[in-house]
Structure formats: C-alpha cells, structure tokens
N, C-alpha and C positions, 0 to 999 in steps of 0.2 A: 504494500500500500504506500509507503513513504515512495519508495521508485516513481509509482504512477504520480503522486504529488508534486515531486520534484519535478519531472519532464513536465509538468502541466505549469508548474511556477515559470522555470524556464522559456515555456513558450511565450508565455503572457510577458514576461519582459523584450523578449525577443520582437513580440507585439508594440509592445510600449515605445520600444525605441524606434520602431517602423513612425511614431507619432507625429514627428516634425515633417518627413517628408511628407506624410499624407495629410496633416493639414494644408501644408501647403499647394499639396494639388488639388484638394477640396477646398483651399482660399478660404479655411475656416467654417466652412458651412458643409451641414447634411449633403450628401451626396446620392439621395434619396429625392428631401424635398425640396431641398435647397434651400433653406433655414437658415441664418446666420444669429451669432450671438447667443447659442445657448451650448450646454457642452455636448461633447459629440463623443460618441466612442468609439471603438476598430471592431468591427464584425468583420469577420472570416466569412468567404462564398464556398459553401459545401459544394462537391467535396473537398475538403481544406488537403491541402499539400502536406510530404511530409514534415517540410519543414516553412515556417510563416515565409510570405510571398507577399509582396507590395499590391502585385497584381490580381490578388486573391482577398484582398482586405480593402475592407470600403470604411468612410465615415458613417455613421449616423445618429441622430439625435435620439432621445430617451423615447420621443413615440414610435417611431422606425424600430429601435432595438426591441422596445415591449411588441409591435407587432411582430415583429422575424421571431421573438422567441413562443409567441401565441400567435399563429395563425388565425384560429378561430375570429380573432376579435377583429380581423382587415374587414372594412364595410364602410361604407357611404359616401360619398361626393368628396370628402373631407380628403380621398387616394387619389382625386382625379391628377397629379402631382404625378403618378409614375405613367401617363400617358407622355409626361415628358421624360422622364427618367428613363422610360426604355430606348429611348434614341439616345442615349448619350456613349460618347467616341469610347470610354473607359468600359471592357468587357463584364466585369466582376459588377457596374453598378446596372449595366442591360440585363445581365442572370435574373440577378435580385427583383430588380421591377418587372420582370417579367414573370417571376415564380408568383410573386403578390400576385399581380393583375390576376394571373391564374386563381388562384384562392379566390380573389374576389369575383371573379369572370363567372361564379356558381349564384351570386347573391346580386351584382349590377350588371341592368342592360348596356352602359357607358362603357363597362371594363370588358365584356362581349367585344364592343365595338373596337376598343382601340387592341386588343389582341388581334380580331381580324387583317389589322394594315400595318401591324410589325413584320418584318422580314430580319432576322439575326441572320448573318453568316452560319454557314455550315457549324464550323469549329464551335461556336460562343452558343448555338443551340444544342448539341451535344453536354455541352458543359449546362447549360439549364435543364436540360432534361434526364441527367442521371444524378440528381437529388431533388427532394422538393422541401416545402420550407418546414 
C-alpha cells in the first residue's frame, strides 16, 4: 500500500510542476469554459499515460472538475460552453468536451446538435472513444 501511495504522491507533483507551463497555455483560464480568475486544477484525459504528459492534462475550474468527476450531474444550457471547446486546436481539451457533450447529448437536444457537426481527426477520436468520463 505505501508503494501505490508513493507512485501516486509522485505523480501528482510531477503534475504540479507541469503547472506553470499549462497555465500558461490556458492564459490562466478553464480550458473547458474559458473562465478566468478562479483556481483551476490539472485533470489528466483518460487514458492517462504512463507517465504525466502536458499533452494529456488540461486546466479546469472547480465546476468542470466536479462535472469530469460526476458525470451524472452534466445538464442544461449552462454546457453550451463545450460547443466551443470541442473545436479547440489543443487534442486533450477536444477528448474532454466531447466525452461531456456525449453524456449530455442523452439529456439536451443543443448537445445532439453540436455532436452532429464535430469532425475530430482520426487519431484524437480514437483517443475519445477508448474511455469515457
């Protein structure tokens, strides 16, 4: 048990230190809503690498994290937000708004819609569709 703790401590700093660089390419803000001004934290895009990946780890703010960790509770207008987030140039924050939309795509006719007129590359669809959230 201490092992597993330790490799898990370890990652999370390893995490941590990823912090400045990926503020800076999220400019301080959710990379989800695009929020600025409140704290943001590093979510990992399943499936996580074996070792932490820039490319693999997005910002997002405390509503973003409570939704990626509870699915259930993604619902209403208030997500219209990752109609933009799934076109964005960054692979790991197109996964993400796209696994949402999905979730919410069962509950809104708006999230139906905008999943119909996404197009991800090959590659970046692969990587959303062998986990979900």
């Amino acid at each position: 048990m201490a092992k597993g703790y330790a490799q898990h401590q370890a990652r999370m700093m390893a995490i941590q230190g990823m912090g400045k660089d990926l503020a800076r390419r999220a400019k301080s803000k959710c990379e989800i809503t695009g929020v600025g001004g409140e704290s943001l934290f590093p979510y990992e895009v399943p499936p996580v690498p074996a070792e932490p990946d820039i490319e693999h780890t997005i910002l997002v703010c405390e509503r973003c994290r409570e939704a990626l960790e509870n699915p259930a509770t993604l619902a209403g207008r208030e997500w219209n937000c990752l109609s933009e987030a799934v076109w964005s140039e960054l692979p790991a924050v197109q996964v993400t708004a796209w696994r949402m939309l999905r979730q919410i795509a069962n509950r809104e006719h708006w999230a139906r819609e905008s999943l119909e007129h996404v197009f991800l590359d090959p590659e970046i669809q692969l990587w959303a569709d062998s986990a979900e959230l």
